[in-house]
Residue frames as a rotation matrix with the C-alpha (Angstrom) as fourth column:
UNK 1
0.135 0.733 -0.667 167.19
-0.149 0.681 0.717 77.71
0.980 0.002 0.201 24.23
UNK 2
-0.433 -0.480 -0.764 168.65
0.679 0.384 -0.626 77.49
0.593 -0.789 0.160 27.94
UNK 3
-0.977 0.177 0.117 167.77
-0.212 -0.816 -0.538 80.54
0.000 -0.551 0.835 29.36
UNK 4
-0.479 0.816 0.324 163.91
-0.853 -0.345 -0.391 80.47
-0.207 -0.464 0.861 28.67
UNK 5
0.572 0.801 -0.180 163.32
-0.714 0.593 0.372 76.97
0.405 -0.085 0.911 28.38
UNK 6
-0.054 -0.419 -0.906 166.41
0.036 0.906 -0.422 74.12
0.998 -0.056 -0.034 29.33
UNK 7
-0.861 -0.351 0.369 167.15
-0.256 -0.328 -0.909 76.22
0.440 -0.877 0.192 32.82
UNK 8
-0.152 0.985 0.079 163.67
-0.834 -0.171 0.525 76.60
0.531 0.014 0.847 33.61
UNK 9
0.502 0.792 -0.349 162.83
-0.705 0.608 0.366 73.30
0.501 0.062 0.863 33.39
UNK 10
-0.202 -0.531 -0.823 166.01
0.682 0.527 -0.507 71.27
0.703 -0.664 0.256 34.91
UNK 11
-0.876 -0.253 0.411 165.45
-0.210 -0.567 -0.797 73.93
0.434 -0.784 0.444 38.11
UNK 12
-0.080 0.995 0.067 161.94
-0.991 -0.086 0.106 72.62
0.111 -0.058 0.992 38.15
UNK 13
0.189 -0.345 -0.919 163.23
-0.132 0.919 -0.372 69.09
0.973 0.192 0.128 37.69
UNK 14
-0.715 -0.529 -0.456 165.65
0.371 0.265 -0.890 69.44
0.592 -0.806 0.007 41.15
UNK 15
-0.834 0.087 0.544 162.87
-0.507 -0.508 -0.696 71.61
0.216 -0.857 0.468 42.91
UNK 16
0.356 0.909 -0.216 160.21
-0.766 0.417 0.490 69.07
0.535 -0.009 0.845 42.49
UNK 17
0.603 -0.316 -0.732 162.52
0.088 0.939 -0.332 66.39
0.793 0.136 0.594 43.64
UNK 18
-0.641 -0.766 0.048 164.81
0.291 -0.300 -0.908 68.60
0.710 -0.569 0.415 46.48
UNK 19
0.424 0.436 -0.794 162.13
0.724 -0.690 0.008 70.89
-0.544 -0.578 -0.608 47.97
UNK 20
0.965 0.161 0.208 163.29
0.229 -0.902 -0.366 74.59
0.129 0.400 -0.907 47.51
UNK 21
0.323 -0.944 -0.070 166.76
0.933 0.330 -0.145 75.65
0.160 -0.019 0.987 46.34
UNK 22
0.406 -0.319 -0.856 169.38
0.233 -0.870 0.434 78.03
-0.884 -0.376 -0.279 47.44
UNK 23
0.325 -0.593 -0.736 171.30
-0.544 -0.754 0.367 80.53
-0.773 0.282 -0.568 45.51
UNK 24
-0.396 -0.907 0.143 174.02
-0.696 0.398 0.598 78.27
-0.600 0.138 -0.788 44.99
UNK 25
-0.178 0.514 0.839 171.73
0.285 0.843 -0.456 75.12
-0.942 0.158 -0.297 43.68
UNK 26
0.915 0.319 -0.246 169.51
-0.177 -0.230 -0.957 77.47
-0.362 0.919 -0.155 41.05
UNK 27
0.639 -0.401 -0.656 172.94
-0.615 -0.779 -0.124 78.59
-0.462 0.483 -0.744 39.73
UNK 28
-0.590 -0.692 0.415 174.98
-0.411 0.701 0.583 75.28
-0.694 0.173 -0.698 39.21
UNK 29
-0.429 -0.037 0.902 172.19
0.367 0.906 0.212 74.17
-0.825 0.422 -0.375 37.38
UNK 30
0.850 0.067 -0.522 171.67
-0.334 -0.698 -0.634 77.04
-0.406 0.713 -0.571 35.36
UNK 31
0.286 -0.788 -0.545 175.29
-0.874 -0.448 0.190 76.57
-0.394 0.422 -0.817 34.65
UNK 32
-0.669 -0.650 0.360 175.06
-0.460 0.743 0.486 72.95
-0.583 0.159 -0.796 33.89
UNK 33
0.678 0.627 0.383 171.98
0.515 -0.033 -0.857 73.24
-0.524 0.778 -0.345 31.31
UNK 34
0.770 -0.312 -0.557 173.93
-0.638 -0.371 -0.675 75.68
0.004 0.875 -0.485 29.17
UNK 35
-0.343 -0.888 0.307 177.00
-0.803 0.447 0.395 73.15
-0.488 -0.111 -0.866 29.76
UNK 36
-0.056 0.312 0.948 174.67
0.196 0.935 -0.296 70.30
-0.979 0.169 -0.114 28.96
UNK 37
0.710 0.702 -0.043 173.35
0.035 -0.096 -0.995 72.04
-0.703 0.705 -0.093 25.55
UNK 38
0.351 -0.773 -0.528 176.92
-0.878 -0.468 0.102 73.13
-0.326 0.427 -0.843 24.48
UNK 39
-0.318 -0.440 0.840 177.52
-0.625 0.763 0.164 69.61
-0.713 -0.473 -0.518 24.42
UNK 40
-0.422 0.032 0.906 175.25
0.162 0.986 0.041 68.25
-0.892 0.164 -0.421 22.68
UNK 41
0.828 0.560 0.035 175.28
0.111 -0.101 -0.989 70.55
-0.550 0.823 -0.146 19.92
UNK 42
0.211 -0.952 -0.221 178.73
-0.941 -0.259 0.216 70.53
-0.263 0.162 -0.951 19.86
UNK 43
-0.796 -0.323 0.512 179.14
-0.238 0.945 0.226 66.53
-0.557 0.058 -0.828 19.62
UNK 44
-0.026 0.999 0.037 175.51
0.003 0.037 -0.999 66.36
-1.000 -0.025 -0.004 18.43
UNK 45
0.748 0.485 -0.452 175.54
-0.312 -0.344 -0.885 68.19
-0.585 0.804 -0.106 15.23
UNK 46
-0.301 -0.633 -0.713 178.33
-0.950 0.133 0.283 66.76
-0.084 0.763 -0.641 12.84
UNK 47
-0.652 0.221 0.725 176.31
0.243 0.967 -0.077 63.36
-0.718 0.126 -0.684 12.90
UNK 48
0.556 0.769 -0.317 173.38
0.244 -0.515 -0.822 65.51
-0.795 0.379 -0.474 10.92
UNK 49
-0.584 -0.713 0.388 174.92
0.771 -0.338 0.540 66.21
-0.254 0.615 0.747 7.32
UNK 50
0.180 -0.170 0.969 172.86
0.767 -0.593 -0.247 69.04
0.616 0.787 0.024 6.44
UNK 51
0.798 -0.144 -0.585 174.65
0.513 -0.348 0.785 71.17
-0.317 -0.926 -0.204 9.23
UNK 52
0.783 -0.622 0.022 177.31
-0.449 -0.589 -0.672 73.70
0.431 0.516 -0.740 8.05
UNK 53
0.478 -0.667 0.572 179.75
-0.558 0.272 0.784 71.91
-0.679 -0.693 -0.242 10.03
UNK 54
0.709 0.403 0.579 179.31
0.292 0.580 -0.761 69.40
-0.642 0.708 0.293 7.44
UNK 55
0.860 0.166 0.483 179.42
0.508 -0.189 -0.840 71.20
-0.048 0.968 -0.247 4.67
UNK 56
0.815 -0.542 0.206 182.92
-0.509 -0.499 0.701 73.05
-0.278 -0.676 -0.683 6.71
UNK 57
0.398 -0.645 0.653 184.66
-0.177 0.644 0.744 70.29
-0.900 -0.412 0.142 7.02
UNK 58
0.504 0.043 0.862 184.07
0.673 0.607 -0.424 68.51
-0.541 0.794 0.277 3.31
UNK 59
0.973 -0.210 0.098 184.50
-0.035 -0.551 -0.834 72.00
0.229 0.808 -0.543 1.72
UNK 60
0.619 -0.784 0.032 188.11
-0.773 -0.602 0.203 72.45
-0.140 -0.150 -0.979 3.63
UNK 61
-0.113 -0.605 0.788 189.19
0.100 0.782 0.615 68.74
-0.989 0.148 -0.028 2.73
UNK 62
0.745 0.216 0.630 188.24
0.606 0.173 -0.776 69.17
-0.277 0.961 -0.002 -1.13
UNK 63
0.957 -0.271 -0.105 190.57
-0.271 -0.962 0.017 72.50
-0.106 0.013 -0.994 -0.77
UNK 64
0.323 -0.933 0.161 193.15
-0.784 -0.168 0.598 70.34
-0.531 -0.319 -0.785 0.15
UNK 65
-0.520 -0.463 -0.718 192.99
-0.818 0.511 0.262 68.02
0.246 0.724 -0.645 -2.29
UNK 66
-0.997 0.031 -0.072 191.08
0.049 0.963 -0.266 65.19
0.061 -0.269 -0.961 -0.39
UNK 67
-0.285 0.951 0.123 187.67
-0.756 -0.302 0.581 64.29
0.590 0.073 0.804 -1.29
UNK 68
-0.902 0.431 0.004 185.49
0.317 0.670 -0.671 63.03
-0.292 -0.604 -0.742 0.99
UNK 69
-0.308 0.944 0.122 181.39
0.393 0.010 0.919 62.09
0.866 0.331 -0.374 0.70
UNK 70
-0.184 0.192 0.964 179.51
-0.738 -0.675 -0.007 64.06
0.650 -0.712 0.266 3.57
UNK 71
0.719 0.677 -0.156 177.99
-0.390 0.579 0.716 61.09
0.575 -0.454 0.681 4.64
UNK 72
0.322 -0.919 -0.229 181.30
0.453 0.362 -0.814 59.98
0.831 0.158 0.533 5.37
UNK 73
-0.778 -0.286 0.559 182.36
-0.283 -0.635 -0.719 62.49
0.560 -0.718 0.414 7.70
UNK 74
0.102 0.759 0.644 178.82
-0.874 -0.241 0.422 61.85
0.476 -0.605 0.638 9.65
UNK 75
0.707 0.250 -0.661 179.30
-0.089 0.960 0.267 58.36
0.701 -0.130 0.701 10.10
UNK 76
-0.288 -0.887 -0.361 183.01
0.625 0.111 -0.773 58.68
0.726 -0.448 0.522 11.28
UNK 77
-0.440 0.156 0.884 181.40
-0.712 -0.661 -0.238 61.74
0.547 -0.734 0.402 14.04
UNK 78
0.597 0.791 -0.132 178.83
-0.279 0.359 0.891 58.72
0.752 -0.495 0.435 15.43
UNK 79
0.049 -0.471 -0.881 181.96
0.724 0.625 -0.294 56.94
0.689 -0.623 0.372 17.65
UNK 80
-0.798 -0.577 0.177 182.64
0.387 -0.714 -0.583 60.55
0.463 -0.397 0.793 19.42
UNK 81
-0.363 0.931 0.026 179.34
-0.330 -0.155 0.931 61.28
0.871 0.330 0.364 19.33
UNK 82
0.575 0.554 -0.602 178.69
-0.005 0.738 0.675 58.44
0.818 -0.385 0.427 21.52
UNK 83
-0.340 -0.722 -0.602 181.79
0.860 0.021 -0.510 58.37
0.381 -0.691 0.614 23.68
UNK 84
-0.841 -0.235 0.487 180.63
0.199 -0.972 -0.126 62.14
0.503 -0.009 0.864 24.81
UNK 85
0.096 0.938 0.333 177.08
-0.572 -0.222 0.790 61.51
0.815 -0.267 0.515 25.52
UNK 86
0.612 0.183 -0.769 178.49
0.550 0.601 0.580 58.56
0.568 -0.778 0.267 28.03
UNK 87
-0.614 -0.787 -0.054 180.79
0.522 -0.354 -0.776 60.91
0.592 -0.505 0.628 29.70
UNK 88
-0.521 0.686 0.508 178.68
-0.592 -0.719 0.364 63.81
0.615 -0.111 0.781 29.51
UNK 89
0.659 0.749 0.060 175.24
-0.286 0.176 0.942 61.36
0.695 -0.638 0.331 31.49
UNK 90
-0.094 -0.622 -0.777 178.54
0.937 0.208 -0.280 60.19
0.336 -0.755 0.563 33.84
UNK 91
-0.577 -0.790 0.207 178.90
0.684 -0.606 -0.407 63.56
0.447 -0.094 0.890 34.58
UNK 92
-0.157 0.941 0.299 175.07
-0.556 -0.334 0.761 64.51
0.816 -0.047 0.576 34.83
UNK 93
0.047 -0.008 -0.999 175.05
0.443 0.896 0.014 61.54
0.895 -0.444 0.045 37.28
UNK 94
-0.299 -0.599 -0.743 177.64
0.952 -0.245 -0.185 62.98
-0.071 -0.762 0.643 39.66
UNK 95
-0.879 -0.107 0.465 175.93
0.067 -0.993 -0.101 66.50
0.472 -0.058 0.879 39.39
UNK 96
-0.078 0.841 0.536 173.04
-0.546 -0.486 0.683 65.38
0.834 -0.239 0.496 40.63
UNK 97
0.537 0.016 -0.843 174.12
0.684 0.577 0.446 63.47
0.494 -0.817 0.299 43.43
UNK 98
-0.627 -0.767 -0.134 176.17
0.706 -0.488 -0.513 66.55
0.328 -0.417 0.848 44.56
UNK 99
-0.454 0.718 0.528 172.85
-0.337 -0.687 0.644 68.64
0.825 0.114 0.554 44.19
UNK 100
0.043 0.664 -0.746 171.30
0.160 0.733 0.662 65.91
0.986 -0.148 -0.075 46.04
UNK 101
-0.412 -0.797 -0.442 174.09
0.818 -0.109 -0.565 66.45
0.402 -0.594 0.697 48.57
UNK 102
-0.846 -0.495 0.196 174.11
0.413 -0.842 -0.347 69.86
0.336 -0.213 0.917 49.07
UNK 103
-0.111 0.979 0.174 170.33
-0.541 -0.206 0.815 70.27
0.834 -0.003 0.552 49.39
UNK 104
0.245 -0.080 -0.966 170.90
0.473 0.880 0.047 67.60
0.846 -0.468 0.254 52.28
UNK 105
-0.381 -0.807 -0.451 173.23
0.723 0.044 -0.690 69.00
0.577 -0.589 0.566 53.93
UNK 106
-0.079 0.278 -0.957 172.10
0.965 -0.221 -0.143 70.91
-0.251 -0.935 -0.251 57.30
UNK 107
-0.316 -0.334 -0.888 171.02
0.456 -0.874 0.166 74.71
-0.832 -0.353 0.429 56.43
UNK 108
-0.963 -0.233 0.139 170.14
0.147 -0.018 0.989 74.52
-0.227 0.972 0.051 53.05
UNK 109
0.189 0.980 0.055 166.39
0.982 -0.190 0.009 74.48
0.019 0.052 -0.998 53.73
UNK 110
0.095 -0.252 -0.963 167.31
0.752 -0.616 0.235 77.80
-0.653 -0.746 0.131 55.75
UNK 111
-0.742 -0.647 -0.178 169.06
0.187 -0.455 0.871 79.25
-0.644 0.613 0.458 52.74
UNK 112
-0.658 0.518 0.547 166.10
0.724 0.234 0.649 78.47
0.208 0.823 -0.528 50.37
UNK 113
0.276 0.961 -0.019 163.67
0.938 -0.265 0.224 80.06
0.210 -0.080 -0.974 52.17
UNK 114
0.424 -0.248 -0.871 165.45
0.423 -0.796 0.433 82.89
-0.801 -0.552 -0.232 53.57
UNK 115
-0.657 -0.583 0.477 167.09
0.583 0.007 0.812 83.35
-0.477 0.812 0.336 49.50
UNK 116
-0.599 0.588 0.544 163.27
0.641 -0.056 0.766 83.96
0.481 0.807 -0.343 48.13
């Protein structure tokens, strides 16, 4: 999903909002869409029970003797869940004020145009 649609559209996001980006720009946020997605199917999907994660988890606690109800296991993912997505938009924050930045910063027009 990143490549032909998340990238795309967050590079369209900063160039509507920057002007035209350099090199450097496209590529950080190429690299912080596939960072962003990894995230939030990584923290994302164990709130969802009918996810193999799920079904992972429960099967390797029954194995060991300890039963647990899926639902269970989803509920107890929501605190992490949550604690990740405020890091994670902290982090989205401060990437786009560095974008902001760098697009700012003397030369960067220069680059853009002279990049494409």
């Amino acid at each position: 999903m990143v490549r032909p649609l998340i990238a795309p559209m967050a590079e369209g996001a900063a160039e509507s909002a920057h002007g035209a980006l350099t090199d450097k720009a496209r590529f950080r946020i190429r690299g912080m869409a596939a960072g962003t997605d990894n995230i939030g199917l990584f923290f994302g999907e164990d709130i969802f029970i009918a996810i193999g994660s799920i079904v992972l988890i429960v099967g390797f606690l029954e194995q060991a003797g300890i039963r647990v109800e899926a639902l269970h296991v989803s509920l107890w993912a929501i605190p992490t869940a949550i604690v990740a997505f405020l890091v994670h938009g902290a982090r989205l924050l401060m990437f786009d004020r560095q974008v902001k930045k760098d697009m700012a910063a003397p030369g960067a027009s220069a680059d853009a145009e002279g990049g494409r």
